[in-house]
Biopython code that builds the backbone (N, CA, C, O; Angstrom):
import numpy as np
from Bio.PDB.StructureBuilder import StructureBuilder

atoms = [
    (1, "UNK", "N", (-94.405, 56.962, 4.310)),
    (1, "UNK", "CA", (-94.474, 57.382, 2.918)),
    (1, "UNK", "C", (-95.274, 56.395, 2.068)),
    (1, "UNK", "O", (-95.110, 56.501, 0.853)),
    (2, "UNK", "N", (-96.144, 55.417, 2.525)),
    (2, "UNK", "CA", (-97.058, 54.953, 2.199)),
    (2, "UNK", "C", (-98.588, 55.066, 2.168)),
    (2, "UNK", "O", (-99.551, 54.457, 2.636)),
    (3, "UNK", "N", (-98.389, 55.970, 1.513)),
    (3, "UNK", "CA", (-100.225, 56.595, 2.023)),
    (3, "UNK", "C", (-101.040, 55.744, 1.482)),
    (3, "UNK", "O", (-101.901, 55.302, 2.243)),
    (4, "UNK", "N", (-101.048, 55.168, -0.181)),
    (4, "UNK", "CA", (-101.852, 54.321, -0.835)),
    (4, "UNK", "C", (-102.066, 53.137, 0.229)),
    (4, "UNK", "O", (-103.252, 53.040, 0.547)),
    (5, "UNK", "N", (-101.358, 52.364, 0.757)),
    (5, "UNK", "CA", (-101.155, 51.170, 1.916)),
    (5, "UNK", "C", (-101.755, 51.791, 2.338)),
    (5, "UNK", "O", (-102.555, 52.150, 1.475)),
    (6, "UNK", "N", (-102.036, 52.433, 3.599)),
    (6, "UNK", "CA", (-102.332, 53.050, 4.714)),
    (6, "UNK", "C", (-103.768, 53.164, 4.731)),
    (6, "UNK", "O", (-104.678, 52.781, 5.466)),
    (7, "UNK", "N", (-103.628, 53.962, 3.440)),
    (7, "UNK", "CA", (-105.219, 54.380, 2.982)),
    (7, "UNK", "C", (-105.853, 52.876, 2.970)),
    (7, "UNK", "O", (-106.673, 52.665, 3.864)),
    (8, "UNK", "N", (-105.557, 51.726, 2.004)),
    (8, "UNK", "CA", (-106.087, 50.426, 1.806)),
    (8, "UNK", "C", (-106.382, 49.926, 3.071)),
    (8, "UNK", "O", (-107.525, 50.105, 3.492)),
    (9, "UNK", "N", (-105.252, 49.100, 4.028)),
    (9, "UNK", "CA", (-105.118, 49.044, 5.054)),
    (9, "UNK", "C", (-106.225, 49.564, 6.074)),
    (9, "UNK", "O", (-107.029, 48.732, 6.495)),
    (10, "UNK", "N", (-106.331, 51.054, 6.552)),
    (10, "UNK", "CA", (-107.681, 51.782, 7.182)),
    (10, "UNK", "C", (-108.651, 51.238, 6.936)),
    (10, "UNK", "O", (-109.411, 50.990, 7.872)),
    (11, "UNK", "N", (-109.031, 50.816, 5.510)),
    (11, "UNK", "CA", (-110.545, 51.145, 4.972)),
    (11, "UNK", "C", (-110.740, 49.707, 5.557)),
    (11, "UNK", "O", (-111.386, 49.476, 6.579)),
    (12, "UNK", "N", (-110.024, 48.643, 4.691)),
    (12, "UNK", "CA", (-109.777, 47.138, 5.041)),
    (12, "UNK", "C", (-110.512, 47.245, 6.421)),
    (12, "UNK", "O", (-111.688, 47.119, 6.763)),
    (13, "UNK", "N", (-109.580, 47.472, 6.940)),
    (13, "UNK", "CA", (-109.935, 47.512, 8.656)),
    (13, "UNK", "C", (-111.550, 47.994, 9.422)),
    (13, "UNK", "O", (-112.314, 47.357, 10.146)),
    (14, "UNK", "N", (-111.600, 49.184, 8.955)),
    (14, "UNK", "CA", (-112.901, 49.823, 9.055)),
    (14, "UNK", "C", (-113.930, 48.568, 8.918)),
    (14, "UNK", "O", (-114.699, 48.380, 9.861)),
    (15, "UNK", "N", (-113.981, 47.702, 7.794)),
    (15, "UNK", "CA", (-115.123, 46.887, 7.218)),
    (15, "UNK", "C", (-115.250, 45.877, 7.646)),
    (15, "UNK", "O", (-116.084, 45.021, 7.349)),
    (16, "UNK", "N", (-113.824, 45.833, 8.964)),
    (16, "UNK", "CA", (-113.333, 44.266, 9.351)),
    (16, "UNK", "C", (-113.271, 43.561, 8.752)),
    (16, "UNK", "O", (-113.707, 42.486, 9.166)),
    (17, "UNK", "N", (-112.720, 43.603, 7.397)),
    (17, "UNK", "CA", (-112.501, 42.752, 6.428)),
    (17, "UNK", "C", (-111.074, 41.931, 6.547)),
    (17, "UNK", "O", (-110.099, 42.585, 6.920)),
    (18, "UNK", "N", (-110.934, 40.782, 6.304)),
    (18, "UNK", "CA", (-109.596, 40.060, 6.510)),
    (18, "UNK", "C", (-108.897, 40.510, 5.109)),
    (18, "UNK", "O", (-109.609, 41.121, 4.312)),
    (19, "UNK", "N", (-107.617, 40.257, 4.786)),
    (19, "UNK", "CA", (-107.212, 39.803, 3.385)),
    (19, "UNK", "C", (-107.555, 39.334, 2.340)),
    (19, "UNK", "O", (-107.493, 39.729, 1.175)),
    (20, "UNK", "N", (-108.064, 38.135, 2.992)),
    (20, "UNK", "CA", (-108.546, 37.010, 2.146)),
    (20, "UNK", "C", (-109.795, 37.750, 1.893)),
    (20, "UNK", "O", (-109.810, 38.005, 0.689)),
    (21, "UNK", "N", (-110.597, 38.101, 2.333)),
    (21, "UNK", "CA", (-112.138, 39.115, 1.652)),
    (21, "UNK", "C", (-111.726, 40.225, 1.175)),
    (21, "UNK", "O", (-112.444, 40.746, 0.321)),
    (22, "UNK", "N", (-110.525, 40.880, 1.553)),
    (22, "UNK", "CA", (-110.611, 41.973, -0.156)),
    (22, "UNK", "C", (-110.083, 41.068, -1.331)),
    (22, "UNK", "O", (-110.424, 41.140, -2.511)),
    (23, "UNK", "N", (-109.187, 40.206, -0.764)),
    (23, "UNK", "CA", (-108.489, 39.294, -2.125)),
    (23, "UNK", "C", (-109.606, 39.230, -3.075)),
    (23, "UNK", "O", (-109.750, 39.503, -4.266)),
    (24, "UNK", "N", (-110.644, 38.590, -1.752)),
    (24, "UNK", "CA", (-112.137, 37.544, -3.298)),
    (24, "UNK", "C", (-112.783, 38.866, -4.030)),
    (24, "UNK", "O", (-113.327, 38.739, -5.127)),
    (25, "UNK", "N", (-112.706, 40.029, -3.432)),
    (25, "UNK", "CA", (-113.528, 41.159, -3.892)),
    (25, "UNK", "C", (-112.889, 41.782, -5.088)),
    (25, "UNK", "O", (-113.414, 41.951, -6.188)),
    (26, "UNK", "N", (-111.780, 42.073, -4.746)),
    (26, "UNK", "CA", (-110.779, 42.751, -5.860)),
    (26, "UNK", "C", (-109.745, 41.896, -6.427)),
    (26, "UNK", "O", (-108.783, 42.537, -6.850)),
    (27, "UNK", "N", (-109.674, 40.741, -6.545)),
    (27, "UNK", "CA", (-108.773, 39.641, -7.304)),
    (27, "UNK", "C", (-107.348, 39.874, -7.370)),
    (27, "UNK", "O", (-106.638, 39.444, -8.279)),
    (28, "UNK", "N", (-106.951, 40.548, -6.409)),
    (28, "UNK", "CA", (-105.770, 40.747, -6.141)),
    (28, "UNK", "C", (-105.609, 40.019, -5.023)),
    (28, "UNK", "O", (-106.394, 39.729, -4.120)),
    (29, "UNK", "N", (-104.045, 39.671, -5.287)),
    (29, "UNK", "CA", (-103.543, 38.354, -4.066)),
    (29, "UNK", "C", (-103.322, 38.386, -2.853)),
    (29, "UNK", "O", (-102.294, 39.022, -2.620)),
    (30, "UNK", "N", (-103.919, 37.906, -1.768)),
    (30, "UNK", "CA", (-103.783, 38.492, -0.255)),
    (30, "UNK", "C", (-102.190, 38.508, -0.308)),
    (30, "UNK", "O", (-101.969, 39.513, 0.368)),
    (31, "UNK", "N", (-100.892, 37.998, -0.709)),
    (31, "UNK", "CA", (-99.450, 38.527, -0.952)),
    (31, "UNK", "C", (-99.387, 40.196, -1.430)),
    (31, "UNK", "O", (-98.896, 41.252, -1.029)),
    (32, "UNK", "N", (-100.117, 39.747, -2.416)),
    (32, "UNK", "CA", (-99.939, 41.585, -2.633)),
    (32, "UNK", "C", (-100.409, 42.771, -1.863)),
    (32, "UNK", "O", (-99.727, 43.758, -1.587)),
    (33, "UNK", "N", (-101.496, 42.586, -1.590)),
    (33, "UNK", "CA", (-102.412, 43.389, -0.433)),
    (33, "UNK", "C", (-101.491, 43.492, 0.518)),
    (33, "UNK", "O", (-101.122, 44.547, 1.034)),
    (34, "UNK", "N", (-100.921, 41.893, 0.886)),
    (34, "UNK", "CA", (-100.207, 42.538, 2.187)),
    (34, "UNK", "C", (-98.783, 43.449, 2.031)),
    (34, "UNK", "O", (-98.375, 44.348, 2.767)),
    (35, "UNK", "N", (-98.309, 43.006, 1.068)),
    (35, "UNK", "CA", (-97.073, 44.409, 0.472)),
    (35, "UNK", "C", (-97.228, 45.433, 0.432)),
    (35, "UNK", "O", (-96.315, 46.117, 0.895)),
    (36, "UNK", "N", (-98.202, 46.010, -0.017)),
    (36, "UNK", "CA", (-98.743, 47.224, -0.666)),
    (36, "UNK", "C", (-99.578, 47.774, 0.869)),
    (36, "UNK", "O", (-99.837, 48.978, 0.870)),
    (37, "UNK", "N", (-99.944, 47.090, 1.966)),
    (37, "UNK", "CA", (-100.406, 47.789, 2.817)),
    (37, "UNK", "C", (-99.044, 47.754, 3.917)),
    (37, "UNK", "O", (-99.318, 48.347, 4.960)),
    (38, "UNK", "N", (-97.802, 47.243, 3.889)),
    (38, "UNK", "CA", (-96.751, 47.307, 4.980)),
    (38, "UNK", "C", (-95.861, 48.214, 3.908)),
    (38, "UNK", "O", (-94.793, 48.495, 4.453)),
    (39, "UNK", "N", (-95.952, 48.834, 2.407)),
    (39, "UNK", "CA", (-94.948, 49.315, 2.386)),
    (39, "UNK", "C", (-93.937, 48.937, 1.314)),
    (39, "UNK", "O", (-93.108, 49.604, 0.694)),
    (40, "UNK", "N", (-94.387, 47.222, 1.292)),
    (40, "UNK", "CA", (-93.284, 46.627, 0.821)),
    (40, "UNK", "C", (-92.830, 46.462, -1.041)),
    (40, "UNK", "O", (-91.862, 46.111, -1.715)),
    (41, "UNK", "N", (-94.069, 46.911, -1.219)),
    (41, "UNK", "CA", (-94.259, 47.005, -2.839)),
    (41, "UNK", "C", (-94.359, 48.238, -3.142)),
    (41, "UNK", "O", (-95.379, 48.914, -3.010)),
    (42, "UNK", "N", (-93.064, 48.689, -3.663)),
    (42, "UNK", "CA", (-93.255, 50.456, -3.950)),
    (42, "UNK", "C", (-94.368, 51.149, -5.021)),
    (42, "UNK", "O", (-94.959, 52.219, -4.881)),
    (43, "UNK", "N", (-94.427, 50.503, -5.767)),
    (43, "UNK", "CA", (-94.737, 50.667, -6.744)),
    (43, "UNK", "C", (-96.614, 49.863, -7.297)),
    (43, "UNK", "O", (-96.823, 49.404, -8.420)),
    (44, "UNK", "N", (-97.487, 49.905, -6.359)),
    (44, "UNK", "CA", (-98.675, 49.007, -6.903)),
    (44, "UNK", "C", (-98.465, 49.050, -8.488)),
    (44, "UNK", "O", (-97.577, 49.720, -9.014)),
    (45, "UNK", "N", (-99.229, 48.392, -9.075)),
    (45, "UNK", "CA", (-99.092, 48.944, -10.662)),
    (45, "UNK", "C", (-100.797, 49.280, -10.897)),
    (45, "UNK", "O", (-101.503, 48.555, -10.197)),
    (46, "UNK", "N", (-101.571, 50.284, -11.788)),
    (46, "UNK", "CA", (-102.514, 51.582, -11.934)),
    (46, "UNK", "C", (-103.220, 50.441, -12.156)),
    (46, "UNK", "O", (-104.251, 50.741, -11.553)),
    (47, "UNK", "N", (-103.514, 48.763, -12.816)),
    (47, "UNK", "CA", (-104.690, 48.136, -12.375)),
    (47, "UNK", "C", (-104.859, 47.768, -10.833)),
    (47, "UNK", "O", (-105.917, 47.671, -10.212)),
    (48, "UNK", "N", (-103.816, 47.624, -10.460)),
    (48, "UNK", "CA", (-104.203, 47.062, -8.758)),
    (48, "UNK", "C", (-104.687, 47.989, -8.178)),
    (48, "UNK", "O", (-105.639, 47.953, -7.397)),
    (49, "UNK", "N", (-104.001, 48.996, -8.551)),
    (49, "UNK", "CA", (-104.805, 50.107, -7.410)),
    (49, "UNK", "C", (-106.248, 50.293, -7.470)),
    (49, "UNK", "O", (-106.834, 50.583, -6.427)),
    (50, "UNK", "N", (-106.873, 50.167, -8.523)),
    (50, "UNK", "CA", (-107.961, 50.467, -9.397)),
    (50, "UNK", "C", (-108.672, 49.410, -8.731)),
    (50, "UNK", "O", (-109.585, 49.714, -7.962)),
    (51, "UNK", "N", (-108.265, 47.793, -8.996)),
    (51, "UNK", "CA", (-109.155, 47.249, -8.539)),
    (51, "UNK", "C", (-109.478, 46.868, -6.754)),
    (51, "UNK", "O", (-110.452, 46.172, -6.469)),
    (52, "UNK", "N", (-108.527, 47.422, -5.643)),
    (52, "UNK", "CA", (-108.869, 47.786, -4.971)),
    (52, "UNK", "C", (-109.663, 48.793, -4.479)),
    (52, "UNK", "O", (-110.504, 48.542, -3.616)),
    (53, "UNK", "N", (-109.464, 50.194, -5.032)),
    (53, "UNK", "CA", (-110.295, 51.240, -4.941)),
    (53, "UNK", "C", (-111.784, 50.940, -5.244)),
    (53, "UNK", "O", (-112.622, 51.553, -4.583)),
    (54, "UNK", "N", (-112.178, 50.081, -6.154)),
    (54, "UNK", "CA", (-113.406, 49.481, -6.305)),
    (54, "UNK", "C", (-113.941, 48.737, -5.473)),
    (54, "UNK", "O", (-115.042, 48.942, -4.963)),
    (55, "UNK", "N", (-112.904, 47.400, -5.162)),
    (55, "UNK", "CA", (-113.654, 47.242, -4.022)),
    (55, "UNK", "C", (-113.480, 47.194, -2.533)),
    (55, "UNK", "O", (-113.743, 46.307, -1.721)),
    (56, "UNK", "N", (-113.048, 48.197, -2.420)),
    (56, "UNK", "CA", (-113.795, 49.077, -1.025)),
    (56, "UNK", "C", (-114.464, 50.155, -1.371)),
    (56, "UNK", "O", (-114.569, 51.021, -0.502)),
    (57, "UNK", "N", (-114.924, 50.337, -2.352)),
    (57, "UNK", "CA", (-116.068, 51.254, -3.105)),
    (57, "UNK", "C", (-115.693, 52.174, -2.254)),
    (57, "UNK", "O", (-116.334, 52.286, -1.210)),
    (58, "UNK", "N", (-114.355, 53.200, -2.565)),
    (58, "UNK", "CA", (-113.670, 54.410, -2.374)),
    (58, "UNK", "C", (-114.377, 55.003, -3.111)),
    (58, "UNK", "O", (-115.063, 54.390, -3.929)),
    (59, "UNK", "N", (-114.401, 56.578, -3.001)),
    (59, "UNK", "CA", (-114.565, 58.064, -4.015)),
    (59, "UNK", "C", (-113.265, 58.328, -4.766)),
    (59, "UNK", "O", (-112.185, 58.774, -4.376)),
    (60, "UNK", "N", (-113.749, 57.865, -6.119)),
    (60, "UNK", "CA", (-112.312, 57.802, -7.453)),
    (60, "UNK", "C", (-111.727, 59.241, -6.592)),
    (60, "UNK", "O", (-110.695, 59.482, -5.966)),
    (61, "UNK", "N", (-112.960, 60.026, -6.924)),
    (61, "UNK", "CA", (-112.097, 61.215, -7.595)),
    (61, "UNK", "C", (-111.431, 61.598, -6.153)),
    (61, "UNK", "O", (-110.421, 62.295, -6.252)),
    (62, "UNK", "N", (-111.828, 61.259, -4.861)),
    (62, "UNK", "CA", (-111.058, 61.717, -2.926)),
    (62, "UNK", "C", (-109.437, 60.543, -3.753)),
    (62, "UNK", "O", (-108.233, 60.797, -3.771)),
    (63, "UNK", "N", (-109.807, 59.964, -4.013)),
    (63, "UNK", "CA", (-108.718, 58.544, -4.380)),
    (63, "UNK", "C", (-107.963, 59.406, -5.279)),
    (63, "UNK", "O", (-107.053, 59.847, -4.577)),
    (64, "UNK", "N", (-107.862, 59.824, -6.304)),
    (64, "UNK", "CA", (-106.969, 60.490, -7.567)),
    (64, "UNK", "C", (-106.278, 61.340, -6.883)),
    (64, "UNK", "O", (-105.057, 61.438, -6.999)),
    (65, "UNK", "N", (-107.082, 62.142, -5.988)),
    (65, "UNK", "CA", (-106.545, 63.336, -5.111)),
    (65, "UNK", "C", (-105.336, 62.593, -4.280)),
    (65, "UNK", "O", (-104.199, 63.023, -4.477)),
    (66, "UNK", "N", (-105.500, 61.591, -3.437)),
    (66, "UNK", "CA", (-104.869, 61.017, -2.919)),
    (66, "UNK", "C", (-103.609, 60.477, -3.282)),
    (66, "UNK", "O", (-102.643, 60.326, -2.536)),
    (67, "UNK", "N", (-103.697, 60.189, -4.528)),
    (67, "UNK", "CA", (-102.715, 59.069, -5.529)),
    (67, "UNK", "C", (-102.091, 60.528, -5.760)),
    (67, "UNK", "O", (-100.909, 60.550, -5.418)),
    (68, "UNK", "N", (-102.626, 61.906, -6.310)),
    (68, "UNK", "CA", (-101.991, 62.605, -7.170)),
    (68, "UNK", "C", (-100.567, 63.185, -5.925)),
    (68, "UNK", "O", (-99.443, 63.588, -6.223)),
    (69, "UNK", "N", (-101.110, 63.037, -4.710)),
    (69, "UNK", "CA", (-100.072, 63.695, -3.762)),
    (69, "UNK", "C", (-99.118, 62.159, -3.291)),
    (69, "UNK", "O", (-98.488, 62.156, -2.234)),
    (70, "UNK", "N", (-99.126, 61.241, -3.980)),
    (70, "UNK", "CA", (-98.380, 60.227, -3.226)),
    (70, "UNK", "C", (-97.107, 60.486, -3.178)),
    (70, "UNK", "O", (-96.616, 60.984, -4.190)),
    (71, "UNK", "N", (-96.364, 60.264, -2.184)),
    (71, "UNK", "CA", (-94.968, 61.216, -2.202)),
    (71, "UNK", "C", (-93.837, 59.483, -2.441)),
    (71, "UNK", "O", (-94.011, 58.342, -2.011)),
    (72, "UNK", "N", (-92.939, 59.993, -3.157)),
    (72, "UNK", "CA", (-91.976, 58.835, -3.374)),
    (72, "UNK", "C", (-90.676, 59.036, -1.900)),
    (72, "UNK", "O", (-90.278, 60.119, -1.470)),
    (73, "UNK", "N", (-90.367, 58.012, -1.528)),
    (73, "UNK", "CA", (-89.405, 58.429, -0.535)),
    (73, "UNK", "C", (-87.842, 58.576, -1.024)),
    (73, "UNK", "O", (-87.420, 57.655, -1.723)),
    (74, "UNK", "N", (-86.766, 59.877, -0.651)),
    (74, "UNK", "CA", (-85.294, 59.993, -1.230)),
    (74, "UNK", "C", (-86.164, 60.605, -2.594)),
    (74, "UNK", "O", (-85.503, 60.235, -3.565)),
    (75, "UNK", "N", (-86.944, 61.112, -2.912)),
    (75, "UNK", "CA", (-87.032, 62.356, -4.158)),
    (75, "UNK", "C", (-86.637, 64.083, -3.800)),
    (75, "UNK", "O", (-87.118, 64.649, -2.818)),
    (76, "UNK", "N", (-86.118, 64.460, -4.334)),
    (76, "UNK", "CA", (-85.638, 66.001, -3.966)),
    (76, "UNK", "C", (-87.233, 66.495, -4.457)),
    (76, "UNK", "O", (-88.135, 65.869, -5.015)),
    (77, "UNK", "N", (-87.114, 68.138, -3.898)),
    (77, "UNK", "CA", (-88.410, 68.173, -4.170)),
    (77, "UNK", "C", (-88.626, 68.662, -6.253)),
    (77, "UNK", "O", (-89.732, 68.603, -6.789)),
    (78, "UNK", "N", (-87.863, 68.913, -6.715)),
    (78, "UNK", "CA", (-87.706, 68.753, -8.535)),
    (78, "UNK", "C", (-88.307, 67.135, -8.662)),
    (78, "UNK", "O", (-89.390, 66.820, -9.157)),
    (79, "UNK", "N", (-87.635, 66.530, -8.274)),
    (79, "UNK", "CA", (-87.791, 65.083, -8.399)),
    (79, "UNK", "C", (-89.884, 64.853, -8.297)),
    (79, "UNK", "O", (-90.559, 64.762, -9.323)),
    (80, "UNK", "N", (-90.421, 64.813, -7.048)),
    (80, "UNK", "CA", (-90.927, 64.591, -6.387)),
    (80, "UNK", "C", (-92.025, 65.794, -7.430)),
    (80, "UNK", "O", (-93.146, 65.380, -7.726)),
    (81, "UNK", "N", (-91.716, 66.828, -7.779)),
    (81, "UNK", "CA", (-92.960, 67.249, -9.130)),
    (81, "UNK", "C", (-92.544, 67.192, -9.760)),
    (81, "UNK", "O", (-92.264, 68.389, -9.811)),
    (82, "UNK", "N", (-91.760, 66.535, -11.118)),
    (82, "UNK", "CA", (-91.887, 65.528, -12.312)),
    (82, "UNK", "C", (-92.782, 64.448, -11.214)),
    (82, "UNK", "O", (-93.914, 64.730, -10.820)),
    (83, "UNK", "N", (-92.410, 63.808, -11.014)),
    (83, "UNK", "CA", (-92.937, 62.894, -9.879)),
    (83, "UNK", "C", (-94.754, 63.080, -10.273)),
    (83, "UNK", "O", (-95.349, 62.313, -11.031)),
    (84, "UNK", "N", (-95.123, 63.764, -9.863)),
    (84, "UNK", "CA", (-96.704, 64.044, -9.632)),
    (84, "UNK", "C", (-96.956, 64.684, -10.926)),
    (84, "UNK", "O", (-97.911, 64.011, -11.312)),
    (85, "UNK", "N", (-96.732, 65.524, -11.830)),
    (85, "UNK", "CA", (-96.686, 65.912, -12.714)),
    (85, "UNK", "C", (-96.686, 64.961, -14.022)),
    (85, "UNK", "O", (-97.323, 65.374, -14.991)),
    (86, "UNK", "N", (-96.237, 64.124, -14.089)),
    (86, "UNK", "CA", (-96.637, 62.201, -14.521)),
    (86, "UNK", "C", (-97.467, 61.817, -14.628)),
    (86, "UNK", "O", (-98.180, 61.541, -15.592)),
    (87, "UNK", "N", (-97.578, 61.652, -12.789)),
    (87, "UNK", "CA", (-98.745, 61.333, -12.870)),
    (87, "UNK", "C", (-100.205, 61.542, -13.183)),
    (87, "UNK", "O", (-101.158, 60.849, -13.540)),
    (88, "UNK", "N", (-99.937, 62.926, -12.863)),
    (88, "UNK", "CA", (-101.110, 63.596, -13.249)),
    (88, "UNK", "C", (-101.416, 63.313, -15.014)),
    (88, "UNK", "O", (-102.518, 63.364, -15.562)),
    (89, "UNK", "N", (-100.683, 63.146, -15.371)),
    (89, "UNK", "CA", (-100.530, 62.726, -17.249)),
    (89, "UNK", "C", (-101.309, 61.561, -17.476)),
    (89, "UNK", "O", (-101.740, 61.256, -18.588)),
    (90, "UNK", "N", (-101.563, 60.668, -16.061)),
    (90, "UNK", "CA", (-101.966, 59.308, -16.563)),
    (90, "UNK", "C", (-100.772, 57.606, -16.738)),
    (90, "UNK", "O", (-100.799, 56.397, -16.970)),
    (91, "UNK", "N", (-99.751, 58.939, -16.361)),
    (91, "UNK", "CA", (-98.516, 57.388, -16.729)),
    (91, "UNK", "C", (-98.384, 56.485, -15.770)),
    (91, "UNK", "O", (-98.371, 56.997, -14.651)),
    (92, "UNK", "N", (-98.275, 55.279, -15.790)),
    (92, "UNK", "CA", (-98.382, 54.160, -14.845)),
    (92, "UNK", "C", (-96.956, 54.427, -13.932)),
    (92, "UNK", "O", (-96.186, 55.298, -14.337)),
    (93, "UNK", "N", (-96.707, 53.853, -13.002)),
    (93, "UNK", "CA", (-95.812, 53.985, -11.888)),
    (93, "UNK", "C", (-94.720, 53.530, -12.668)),
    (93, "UNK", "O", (-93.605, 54.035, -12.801)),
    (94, "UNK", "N", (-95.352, 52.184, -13.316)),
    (94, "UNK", "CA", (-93.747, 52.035, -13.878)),
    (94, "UNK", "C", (-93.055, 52.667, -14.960)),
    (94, "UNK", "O", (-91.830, 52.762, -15.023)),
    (95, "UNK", "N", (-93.984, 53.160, -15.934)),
    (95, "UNK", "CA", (-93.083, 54.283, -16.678)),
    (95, "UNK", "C", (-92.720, 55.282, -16.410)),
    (95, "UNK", "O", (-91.976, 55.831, -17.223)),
    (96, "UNK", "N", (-93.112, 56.078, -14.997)),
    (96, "UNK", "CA", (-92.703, 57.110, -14.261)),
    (96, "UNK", "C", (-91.301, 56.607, -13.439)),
    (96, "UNK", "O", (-90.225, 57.191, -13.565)),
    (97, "UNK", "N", (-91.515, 55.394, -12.558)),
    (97, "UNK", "CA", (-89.956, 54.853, -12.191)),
    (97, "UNK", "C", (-89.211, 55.007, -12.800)),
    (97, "UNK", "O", (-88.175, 55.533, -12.393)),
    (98, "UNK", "N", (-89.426, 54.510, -14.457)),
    (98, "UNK", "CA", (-88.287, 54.646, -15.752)),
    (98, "UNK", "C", (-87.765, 56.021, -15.691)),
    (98, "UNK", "O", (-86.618, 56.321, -15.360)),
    (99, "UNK", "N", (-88.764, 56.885, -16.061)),
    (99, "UNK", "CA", (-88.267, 58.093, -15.959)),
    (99, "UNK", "C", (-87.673, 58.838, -15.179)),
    (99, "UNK", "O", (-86.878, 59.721, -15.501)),
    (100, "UNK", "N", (-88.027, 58.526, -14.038)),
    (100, "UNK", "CA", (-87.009, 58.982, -12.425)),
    (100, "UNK", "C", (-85.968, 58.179, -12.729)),
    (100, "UNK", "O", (-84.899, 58.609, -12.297)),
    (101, "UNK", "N", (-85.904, 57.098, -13.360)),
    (101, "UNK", "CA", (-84.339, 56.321, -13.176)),
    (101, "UNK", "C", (-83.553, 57.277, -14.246)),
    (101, "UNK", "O", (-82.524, 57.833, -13.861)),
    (102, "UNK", "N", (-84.020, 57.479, -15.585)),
    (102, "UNK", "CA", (-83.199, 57.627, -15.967)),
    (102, "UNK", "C", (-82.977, 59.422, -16.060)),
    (102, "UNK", "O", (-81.916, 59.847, -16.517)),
    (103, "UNK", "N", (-83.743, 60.107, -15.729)),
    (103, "UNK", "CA", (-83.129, 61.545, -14.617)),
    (103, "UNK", "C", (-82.676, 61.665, -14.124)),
    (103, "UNK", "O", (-82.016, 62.704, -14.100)),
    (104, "UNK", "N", (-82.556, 60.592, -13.109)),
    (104, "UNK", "CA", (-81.212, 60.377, -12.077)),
    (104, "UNK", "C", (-79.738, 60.304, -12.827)),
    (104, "UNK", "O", (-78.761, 61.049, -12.743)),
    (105, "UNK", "N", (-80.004, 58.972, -13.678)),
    (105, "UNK", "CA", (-78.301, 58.794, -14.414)),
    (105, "UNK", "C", (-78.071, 60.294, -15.049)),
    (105, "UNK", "O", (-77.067, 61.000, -14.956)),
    (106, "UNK", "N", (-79.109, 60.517, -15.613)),
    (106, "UNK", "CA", (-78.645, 61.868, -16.776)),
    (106, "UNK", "C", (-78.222, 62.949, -15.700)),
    (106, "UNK", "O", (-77.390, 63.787, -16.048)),
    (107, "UNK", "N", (-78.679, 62.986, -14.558)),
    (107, "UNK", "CA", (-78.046, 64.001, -13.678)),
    (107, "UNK", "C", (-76.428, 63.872, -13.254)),
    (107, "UNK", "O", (-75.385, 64.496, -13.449)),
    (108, "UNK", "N", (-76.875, 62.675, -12.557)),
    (108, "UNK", "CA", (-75.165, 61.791, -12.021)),
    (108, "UNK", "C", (-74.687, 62.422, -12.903)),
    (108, "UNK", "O", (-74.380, 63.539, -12.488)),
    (109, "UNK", "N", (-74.460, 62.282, -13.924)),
    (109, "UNK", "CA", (-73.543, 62.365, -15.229)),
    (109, "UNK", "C", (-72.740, 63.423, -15.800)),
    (109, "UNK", "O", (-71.575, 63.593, -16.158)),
    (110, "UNK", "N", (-74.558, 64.502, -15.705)),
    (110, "UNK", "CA", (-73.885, 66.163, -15.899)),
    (110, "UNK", "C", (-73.537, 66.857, -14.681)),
    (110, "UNK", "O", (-73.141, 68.003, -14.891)),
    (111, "UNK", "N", (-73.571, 66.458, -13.322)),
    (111, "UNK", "CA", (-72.601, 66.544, -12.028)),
    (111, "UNK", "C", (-71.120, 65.808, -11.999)),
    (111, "UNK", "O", (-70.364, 66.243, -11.130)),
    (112, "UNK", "N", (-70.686, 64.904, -12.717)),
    (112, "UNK", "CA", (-69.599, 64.193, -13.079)),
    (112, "UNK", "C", (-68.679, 65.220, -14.048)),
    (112, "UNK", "O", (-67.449, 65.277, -14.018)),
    (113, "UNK", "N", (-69.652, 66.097, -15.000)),
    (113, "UNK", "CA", (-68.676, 67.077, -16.002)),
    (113, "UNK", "C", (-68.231, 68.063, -15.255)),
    (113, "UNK", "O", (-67.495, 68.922, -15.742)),
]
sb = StructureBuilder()
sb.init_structure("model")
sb.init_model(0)
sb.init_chain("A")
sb.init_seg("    ")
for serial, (resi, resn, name, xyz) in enumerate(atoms, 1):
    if name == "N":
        sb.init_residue(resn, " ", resi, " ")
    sb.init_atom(name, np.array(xyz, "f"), 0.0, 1.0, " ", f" {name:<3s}", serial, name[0])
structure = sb.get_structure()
């Protein structure tokens, strides 16, 4: 359920590029790169992604397509379009997290009545 990783990761690879050479390219921290390509960072935040997608001089718009289907893992499928439906708005991951968090409580809640 990491496609953004995966996707990074591939391309990385393809160019035989180490870490440390996308790090210097896209100024993002070979720590982060390596999170975000195992998985471990749910959430990139909409500059990182950006400045990776640049440099591995991806196709934005194959990339948007990509991002627009990123699937969150444990979303029902309601969940999972608000989910993309967000995104598609432009909202960063983390104000979309917010909003899945607090859909969740407001649900819990009116399942509790």
């Amino acid at each position: 359920m990491n496609e953004f990783g995966n996707l990074i990761k591939a391309e990385r690879e393809r160019r035989e590029w180490s870490l440390r050479e996308l790090a210097d390219k896209s100024g993002v921290s070979t720590g982060a790169i390596s999170q975000i390509e195992r998985g471990k960072r749910r959430s990139p935040h909409e500059k990182t992604m950006k400045r990776l997608v640049k440099a591995l001089e991806l196709d934005v718009g194959e990339q948007e397509r990509e991002m627009d289907d990123i699937s969150t893992p444990a979303l029902s499928s309601p969940m999972q379009e608000l989910y993309n439906a967000l995104w598609k708005l432009g909202l960063s991951r983390v104000a979309i997290d917010n909003i899945l968090q607090i859909t969740r409580l407001w649900l819990e809640s009116e399942r509790r009545r």
